[in-house]
C-alpha positions in Angstrom: -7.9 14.3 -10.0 -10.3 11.4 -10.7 -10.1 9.2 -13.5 -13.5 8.1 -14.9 -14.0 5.1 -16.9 -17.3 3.5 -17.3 -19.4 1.9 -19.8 -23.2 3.3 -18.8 -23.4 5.5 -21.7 -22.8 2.2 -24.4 -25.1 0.1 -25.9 -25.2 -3.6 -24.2 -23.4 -4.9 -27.5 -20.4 -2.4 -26.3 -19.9 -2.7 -23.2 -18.1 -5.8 -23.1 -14.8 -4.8 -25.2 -14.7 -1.5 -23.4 -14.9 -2.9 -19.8 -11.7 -5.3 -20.9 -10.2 -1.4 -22.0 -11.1 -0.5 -19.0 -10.2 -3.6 -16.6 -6.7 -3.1 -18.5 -6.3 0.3 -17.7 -7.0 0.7 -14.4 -5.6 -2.7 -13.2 -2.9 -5.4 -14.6 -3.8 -7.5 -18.1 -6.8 -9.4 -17.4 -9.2 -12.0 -19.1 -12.3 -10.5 -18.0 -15.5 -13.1 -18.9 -18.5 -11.4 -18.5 -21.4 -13.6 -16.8 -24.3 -12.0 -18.6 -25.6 -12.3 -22.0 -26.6 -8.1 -22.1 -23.7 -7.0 -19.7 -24.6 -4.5 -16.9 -23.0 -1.0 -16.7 -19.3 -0.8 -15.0 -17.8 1.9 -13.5 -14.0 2.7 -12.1 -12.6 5.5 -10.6 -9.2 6.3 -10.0 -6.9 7.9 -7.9 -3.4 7.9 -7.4 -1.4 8.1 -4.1 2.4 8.2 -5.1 2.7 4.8 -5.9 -0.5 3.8 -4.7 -3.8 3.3 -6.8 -7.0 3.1 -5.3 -9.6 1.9 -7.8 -13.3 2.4 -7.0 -15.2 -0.7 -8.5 -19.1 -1.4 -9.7 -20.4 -3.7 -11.8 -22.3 -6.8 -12.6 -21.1 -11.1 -12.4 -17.9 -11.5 -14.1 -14.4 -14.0 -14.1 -11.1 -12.1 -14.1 -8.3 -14.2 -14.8 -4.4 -13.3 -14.9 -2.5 -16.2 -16.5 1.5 -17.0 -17.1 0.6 -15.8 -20.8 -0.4 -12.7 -19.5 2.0 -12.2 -16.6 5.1 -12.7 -19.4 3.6 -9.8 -21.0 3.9 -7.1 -18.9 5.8 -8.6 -16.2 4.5 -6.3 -13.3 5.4 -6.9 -9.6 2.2 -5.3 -8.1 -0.2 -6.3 -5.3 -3.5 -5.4 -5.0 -5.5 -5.7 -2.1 -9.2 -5.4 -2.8 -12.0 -4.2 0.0 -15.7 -5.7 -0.7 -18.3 -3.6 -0.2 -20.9 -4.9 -2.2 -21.3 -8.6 -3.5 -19.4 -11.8 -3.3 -15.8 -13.2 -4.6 -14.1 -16.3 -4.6 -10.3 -15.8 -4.7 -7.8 -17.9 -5.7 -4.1 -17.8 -6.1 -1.3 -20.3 -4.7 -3.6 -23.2 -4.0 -5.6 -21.5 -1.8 -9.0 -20.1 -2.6 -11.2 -17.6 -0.2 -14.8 -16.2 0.1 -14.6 -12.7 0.0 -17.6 -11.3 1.7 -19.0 -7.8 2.2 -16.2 -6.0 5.0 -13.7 -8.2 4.4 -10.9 -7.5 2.3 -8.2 -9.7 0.5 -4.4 -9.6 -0.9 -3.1 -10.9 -4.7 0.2 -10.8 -6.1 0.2 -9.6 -9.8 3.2 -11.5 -10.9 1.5 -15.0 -10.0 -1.6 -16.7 -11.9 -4.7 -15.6 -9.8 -8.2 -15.7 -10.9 -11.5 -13.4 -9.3 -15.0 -14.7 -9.3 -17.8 -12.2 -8.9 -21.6 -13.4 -9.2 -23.7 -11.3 -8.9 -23.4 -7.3 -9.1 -21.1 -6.0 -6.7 -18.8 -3.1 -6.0 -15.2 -3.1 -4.3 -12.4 -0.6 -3.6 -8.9 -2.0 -4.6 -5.1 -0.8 -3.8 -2.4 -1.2 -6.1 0.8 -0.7 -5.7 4.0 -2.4 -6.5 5.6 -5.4 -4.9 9.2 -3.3 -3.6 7.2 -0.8 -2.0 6.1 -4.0 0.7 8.9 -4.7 2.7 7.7 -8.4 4.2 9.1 -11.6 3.1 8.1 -13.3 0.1 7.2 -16.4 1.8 4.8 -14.8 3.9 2.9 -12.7 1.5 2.3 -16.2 -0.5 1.1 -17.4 2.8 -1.3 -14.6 2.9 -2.5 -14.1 -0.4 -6.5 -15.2 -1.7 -7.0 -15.0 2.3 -10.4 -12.9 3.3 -9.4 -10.5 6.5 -12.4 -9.6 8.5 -12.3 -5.6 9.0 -13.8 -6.3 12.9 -11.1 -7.1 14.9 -6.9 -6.6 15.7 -4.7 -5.3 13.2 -7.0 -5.9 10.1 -9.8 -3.6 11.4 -7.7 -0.4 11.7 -6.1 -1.4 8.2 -9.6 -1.5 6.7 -10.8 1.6 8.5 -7.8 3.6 7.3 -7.9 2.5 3.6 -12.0 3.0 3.7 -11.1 6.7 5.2 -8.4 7.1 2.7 -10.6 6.0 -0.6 -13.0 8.3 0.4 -10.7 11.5 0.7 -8.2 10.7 -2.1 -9.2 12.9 -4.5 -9.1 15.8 -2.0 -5.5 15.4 -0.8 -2.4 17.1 -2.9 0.3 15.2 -3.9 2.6 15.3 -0.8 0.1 14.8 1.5 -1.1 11.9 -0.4 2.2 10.2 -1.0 2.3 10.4 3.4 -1.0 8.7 3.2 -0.1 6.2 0.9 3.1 5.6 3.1 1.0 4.8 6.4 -0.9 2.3 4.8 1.6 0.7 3.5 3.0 0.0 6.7 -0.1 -1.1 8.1 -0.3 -3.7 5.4 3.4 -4.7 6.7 2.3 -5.1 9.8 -0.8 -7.1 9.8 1.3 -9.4 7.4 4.1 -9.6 10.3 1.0 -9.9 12.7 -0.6 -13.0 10.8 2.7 -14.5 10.0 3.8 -14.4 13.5 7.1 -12.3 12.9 5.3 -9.6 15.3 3.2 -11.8 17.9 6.1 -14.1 19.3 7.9 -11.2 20.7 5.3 -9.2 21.9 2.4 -10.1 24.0 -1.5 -9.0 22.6 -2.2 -5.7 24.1 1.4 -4.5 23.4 1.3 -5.7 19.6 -2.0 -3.6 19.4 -0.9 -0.7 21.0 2.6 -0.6 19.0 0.5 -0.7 15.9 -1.5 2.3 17.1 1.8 4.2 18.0 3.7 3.6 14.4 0.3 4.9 12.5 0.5 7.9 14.8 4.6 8.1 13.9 3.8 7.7 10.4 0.7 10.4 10.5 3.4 13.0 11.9 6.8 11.6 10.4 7.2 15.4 8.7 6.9 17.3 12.1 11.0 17.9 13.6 9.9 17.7 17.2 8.6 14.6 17.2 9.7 13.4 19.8 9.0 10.0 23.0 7.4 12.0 25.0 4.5 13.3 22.5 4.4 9.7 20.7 3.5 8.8 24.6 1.2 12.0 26.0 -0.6 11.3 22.6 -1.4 7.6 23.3 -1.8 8.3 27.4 1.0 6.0 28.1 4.5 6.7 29.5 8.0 7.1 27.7 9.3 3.9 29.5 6.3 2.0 27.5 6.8 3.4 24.2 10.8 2.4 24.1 10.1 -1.1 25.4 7.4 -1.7 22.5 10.0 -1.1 20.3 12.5 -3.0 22.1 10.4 -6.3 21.9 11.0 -5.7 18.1 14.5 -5.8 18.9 14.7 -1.9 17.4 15.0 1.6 19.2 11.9 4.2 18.8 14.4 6.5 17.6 15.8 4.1 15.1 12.7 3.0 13.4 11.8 6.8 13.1 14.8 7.8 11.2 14.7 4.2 9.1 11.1 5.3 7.8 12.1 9.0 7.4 15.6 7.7 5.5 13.3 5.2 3.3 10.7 8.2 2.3 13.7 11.1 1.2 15.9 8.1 -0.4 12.1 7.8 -2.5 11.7 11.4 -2.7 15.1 12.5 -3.9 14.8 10.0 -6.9 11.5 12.1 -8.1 12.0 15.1 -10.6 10.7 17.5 -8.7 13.6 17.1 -5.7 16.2 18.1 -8.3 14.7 21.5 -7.7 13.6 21.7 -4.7 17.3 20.2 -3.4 18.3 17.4 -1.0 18.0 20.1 1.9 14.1 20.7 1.4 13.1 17.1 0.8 15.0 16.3 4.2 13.1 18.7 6.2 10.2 17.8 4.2 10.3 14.4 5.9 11.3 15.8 9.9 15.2 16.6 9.5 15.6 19.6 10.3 19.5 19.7 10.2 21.2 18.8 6.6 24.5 17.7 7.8 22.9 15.1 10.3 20.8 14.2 7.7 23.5 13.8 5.1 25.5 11.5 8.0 22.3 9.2 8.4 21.8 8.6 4.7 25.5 7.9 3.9 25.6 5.4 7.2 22.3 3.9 5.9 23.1 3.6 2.2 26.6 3.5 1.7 26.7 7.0 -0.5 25.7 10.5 0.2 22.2 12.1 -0.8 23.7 14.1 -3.2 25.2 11.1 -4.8 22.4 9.1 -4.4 19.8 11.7 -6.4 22.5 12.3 -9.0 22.9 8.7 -9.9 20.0 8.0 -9.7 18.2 10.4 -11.9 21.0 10.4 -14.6 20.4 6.5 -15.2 24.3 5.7 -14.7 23.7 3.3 -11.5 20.7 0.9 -11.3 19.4 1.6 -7.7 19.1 -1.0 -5.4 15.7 -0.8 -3.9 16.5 -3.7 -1.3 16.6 -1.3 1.7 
């Protein structure tokens, strides 16, 4: 379900202390200065995508600024990357500062000072999620971040089209089919970080690093279904077997080892949820492709040092604090 907030129906005089409310609610603590003496109507809408929230933006010329003051308040590790549709913004954060034009899209980091200028009326999509959920290095998100991505070309196009797509359909999709979603582009945002940071290009030429990004997507698109398997991964993507195993080799991984690391990484999520302690560790493994419990139950343990069982039960009583650096 949509959330709604928007300051149309207030006087001018209003507006401006209930678009901070609203800037607060929807985002991280923000100075908001407002550019006009009467301010324009503003307008989010929200959805939320397991951990994911994608915020639908409109309004008129305005200064968002997140200080230290601000950031020891709330202390939240979250990124949001924004989408410009409509408008202009500089970015800046980490000494580096970025036009954002219309199509291109950007990356901040919530737990460092960053500050937004918009000047005119504009409208932008932003997705917010927090920082564990990203597995890249730290160094090269603050290489990245207050960098404008054109949506045209490479890695940064299909990330743009899939999070436009996804915006658009949100509030259509229940909440395990959204979570799924959610997961896929987060893993596109992991890779087009790789990508720029060259963690992915020196090992694979162009055309291979294009077509491995491609493949993952579909992987992550049908990561539920049990007989997933090389040879669909490759009939789907007209390619052979052979092709699909050596694009993972140039990672240095196995296809069938970076299928069950995503499908460990989403039920080791999952089972932490209340719901799972209903539905059982059985169902939320077939939930995510396993279709037998004791080779599941020997993955997890080998990947995580406990069994699921002891994972969920720890971890939902509050006796263990769980280590989210897988």
């Amino acid at each position: 379900m949509s959330i709604v907030l928007s300051t149309a129906p207030l006087s001018a005089s209003d507006r401006a202390e209930r678009w901070h409310e609203a800037v607060r609610s929807a985002f991280v603590p923000l100075d908001v200065t407002l550019l006009e003496s009467e301010p324009s109507p503003g307008t989010i809408v929200s959805n939320q995508l397991g951990s994911l929230r994608i915020s639908s933006v409109q309004a008129g010329p305005q200064i968002a600024t997140r200080n230290r003051r601000l950031i020891s308040q709330d202390g939240q590790e979250s990124l949001i990357l924004s989408l410009q549709h409509r408008g202009t913004a500089i970015k800046e954060q980490d000494r580096r500062e970025s036009l954002i034009k219309p199509g291109e899209f950007s990356i901040s980091d919530a737990s460092r000072p960053l500050r937004k200028k918009l000047d005119g009326e504009f409208s932008f999509t932003s997705f917010q999620f927090p920082r564990k959920e990203l597995h890249v290095r730290d160094e090269d998100l603050r290489a990245l971040t207050a960098t404008a991505f054109a949506s045209d070309e490479g890695s940064a196009a299909l990330l743009a089209t899939y999070l436009a797509r996804m915006a658009r359909e949100a509030a259509s999709f229940d909440d395990t089919i959204g979570r799924r979603v959610a997961a896929t582009a987060l893993c596109l945002v992991e890779l087009l970080i790789e990508e720029r940071c060259g963690r992915f290009s020196s090992v694979a030429p162009q055309p291979g690093a294009a077509m491995l990004v491609r493949v993952k997507d579909h992987i992550m698109r049908n990561l539920s279904d049990p007989d997933l398997s090389p040879s669909k991964i490759a009939k789907a993507h007209f390619v052979s077997v052979r092709y699909v195993h050596k694009l993972f080799q140039m990672e240095g991984v196995t296809l069938g080892g970076w299928i069950r690391t995503q499908r460990l990484e989403r039920c080791r999520q999952d089972l932490l949820r209340p719901m799972a302690k209903e539905l059982g560790v059985a169902a939320v493994a077939r939930d995510w492709g396993f279709a037998n419990p004791s080779h599941f139950s020997r993955a997890f343990r080998a990947a995580y040092g406990m069994t699921p069982r002891d994972w969920q039960v720890e971890g939902l009583s509050g006796k263990r604090r769980i280590n989210e650096s897988h």
